[in-house]
N, C-alpha and C positions, 0 to 999 in steps of 0.2 A: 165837710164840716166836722171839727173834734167832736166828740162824745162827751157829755158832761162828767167831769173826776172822778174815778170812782175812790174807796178808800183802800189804801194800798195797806198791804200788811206790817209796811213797817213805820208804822207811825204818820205819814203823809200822805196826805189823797195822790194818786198816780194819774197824770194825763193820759191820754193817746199821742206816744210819742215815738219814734224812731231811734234806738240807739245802738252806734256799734260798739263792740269790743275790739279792741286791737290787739291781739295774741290768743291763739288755740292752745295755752298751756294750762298750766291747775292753777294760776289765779283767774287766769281771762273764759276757761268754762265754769269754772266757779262761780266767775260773777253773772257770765252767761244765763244759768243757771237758777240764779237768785232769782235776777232780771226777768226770766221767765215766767216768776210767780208773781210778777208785778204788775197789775191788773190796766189792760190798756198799754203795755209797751209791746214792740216788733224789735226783736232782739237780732241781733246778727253778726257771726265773728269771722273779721278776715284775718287767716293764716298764711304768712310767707311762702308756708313748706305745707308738708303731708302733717299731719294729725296720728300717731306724736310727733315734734319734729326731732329728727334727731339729732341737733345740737341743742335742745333744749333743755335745760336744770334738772323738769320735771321726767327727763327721759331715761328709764336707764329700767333693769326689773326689780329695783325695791328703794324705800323711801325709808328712813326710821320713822319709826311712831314711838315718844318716847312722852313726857310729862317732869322731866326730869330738867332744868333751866337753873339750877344753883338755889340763890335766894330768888330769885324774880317771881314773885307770886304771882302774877299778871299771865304769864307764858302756860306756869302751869294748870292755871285755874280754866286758861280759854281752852288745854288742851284735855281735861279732863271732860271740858264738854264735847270735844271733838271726837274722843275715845267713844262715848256713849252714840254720837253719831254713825263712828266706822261699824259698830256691831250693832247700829240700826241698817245702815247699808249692808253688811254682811246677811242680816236676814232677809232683805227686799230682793236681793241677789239668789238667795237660796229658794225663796218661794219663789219667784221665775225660773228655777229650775239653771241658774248659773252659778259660777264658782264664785264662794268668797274673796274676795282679792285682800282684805285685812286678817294678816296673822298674830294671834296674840304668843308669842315666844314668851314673852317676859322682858327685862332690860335691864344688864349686867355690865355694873360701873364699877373699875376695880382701878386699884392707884398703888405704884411703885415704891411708896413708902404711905405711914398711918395718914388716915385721912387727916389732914388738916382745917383749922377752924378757918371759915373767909374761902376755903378753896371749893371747885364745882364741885366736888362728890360731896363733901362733908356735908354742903349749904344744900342741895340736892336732899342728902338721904335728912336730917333736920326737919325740911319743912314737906318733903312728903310725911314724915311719922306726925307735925304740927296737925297737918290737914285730914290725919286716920288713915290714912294708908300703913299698909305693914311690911317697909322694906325689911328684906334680912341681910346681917350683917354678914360679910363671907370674905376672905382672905387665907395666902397662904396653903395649910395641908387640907384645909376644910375647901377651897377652892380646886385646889387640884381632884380630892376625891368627888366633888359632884360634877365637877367641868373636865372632865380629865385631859384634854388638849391643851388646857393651858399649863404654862410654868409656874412651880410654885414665887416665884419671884414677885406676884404682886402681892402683896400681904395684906391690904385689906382693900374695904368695897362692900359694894350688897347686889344684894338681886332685888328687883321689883317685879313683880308677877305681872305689872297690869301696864303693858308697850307690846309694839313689836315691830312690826313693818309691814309697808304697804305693797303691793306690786305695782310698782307706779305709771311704768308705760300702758300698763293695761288698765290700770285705771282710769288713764290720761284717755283713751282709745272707748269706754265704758262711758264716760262722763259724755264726751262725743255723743256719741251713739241715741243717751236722751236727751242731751241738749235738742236733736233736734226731733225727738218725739215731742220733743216739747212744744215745739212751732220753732224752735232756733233756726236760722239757715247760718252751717258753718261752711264756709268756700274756702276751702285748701287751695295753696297757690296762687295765691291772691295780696304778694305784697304790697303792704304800704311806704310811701314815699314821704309823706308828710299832713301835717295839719291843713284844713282849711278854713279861715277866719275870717270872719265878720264885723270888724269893728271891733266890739271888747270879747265877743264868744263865740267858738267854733261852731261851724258851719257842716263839717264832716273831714273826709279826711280825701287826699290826693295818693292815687296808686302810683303805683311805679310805670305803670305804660302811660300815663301823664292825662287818665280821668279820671271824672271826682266820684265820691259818692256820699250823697248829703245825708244829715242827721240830725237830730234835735241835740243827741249828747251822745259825750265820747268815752271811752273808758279805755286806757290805753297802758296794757297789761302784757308789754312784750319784752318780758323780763329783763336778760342783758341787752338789750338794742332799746330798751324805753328811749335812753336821753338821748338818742338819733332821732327820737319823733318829738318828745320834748326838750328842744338844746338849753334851755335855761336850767336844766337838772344835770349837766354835765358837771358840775363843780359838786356835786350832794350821789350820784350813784354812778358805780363802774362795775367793769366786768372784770370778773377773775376767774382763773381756772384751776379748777382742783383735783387730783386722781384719784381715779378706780380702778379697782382691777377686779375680773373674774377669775377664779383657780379652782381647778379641778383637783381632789384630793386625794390620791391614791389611799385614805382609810376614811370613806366618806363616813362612816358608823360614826367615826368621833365628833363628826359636824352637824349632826339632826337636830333639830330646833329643841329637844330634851333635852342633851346633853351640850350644845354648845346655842344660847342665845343669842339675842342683839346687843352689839358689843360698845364702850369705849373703853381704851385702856391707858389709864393715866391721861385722857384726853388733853387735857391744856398744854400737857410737856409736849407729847409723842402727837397728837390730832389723829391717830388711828382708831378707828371707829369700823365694826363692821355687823356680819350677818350668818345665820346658818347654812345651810344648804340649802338652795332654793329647790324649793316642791316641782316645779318644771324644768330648769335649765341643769340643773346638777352643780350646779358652781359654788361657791362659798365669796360673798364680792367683801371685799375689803376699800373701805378709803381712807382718805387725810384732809382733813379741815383743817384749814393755818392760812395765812397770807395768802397761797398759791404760787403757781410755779405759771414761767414765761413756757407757749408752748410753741415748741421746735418748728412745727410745718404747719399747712392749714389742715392737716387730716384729726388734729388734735389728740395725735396719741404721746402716751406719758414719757416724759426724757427717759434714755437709759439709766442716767443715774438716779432719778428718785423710783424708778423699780430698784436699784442697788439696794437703797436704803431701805426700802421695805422688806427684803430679803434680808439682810443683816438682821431689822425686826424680829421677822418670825422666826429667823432661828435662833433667835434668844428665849423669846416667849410664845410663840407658838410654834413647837417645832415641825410637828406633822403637817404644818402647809409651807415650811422653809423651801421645800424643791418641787413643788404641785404646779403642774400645767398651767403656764397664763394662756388661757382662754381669748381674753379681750381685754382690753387697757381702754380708759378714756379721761376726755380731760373736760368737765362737767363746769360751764359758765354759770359762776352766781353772778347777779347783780345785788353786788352790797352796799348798805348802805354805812357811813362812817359809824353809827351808832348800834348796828345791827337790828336796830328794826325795821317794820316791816316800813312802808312808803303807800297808805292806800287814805287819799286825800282830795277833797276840789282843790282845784288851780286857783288860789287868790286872783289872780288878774282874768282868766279868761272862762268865761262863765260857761257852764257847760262839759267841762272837762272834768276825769275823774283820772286820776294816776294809782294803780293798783301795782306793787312794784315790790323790788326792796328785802327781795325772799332771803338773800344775805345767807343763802346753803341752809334755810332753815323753815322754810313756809310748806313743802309738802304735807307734812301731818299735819298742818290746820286745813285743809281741802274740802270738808265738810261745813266750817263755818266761815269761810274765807267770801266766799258769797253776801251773805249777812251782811259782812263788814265793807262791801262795796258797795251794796243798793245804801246800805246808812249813810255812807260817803257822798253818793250822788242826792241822796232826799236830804240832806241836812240832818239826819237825825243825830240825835244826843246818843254818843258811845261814849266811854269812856275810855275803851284800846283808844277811839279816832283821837282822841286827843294825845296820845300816845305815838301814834300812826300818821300826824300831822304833816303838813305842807313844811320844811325847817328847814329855812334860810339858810337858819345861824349854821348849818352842816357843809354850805356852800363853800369850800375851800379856797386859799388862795394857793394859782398853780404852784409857784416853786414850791411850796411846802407841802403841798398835797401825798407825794410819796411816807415824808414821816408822819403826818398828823393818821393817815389810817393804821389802827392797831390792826386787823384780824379779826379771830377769833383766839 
């Protein structure tokens, strides 16, 4: 017999109930997570693969942490709170006698001609100065002398002191770890095959070796493969693949998180974006956010030619990594959404269901509050992201036109 309700923390009394998550990544422990403080649930996430997996978004050793989204006040404001979470987790980490996994670098937006007004740096550095932050402004000779690896060729941009990046597989691994101190049971290897439905609401979900495993409600947070478990969302989210690289620098002095930050550079033109030297691997990782590239074999490593193109890059403006050791290359599945937000919503038709989704190569730095916004999803409560974050039809594409109606980034 159920227990009588208790009052859950966020806003709605919480039954005794059963719920899984469907993905081991940083929304689905996230919401894990949340789930766990929800008084009266039995939380439990089934993972395809090992924890982190490795073709997974949230896999790779670093995330940005940035607060920087142009004009969208909405992005920034949920990640300013998420900022005050990492260096709340940084401290709960350090008093257990573990390493901080959030580093605050700073975060350095610099553009190949003046900022312009309407464009992401300008609208960026604008509404941090609107909301009291104190980007500085930097370009040019004043760029080259405090960053000295780069080219004077971008002339302006700022630095923000207060970003940086996360280590993200190890966070990814970290998160793990207390979900199930938490009471979580997370089962690696344990794919799923599909839903299983009861009339108008899920029932739980069907594995791949063709048994079920029942639940009161579902949360189904498996990034690029969601809309293989939910098919009605194949018209609204898809995968795309993006690269990375790792590079070894033969003058690593010029890449320490002082002298070279968390980077984009002319982001909207070029979509190169990167990172300092990481504190354990020695590497400097660089990527490219834009539509994506088709990728060659199933091993997912990056074509020859858009390493060309990144080469050509650095040796215009960053020249001291133009001929640096690739390391590792990878080709990093978003599941985006045509609007770039996130996807973390009930299912109008089938009751029970929560779709946590939609990271669109940009959901890792909310990882601390990304929780929140899925227990609100499943209790009904009043957000104001979730309305943001909604269930959208209207995104539902028609196929032939589907290739031009998605912009990118």
């Amino acid at each position: 017999m159920r227990a009588a309700p208790a009052a859950g923390p966020y806003g709605r009394a919480a039954r005794n109930e059963r719920v899984l998550v469907v993905g081991g990544g940083i929304f689905g422990l996230s919401a894990a997570l949340g789930l766990s403080r929800r008084p009266g649930t039995l939380v439990e996430v089934l993972e395809r693969g090992r924890v982190p997996h490795p073709e997974a978004a949230s896999t790779d050793i670093s995330k940005v942490c940035r607060m920087e989204y142009g004009a969208d006040e909405a992005y920034m404001e949920l990640m300013e709170r998420a900022r005050e979470r990492w260096l709340g987790w940084n401290a709960r980490w350090r008093d257990a006698g573990l390493d901080p996994l959030y580093h605050e670098t700073g975060v350095l937006m610099v553009c190949l001609g003046p900022m312009e007004e309407d464009g992401f740096e300008h609208e960026s550095y604008r509404l941090l100065r609107r909301r009291g932050h104190a980007p500085e402004r930097i370009g040019g000779a004043s760029l080259v002398q405090r960053f000295p690896a780069w080219s004077n060729d971008f002339v302006d941009g700022f630095y923000h002191a207060l970003g940086g990046f996360a280590e993200s597989g190890r966070v990814v691994e970290r998160l793990a770890a207390e979900a199930r101190e938490a009471g979580v049971e997370v089962r690696e290897e344990t794919p799923v095959d599909g839903l299983l439905r009861e009339g108008g609401r899920v029932a739980g979900v069907r594995l791949a070796d063709g048994s079920g495993v029942g639940a009161d409600r579902v949360v189904v947070a498996a990034g690029s493969w969601t809309a293989a478990l939910v098919p009605e969302l194949a018209g609204a989210l898809r995968r795309t693949y993006h690269p990375v690289w790792h590079l070894r620098p033969a003058q690593p002095e010029l890449f320490t998180a002082d002298r070279f930050p968390v980077f984009t550079a002319d982001v909207a033109r070029t979509g190169y974006y990167g990172f300092p030297l990481h504190p354990r691997e020695g590497v400097v990782k660089i990527g490219n956010h834009g539509p994506g590239v088709q990728p060659p074999d199933e091993e997912l490593r990056v074509p020859a030619a858009t390493t060309g193109a990144l080469r050509a890059f650095l040796r215009l403006r960053l020249p001291a990594l133009a001929d640096a050791e690739l390391v590792e290359d990878r080709l990093c599945p978003y599941c985006d959404t045509q609007d770039e937000d996130f996807w973390i919503a009930a299912h109008p038709e089938l009751e029970g269901l929560v779709v946590a989704s939609g990271g669109s190569g940009h959901g890792f730095k909310f990882a601390p509050v990304l929780g929140e916004l899925v227990v609100a999803a499943l209790d009904g409560s009043p957000d104001p992201l979730l309305e943001r974050f909604r269930w959208r039809p209207d995104l539902r594409l028609a196929r032939g036109r589907e290739a031009a109606r998605w912009h990118g980034d």
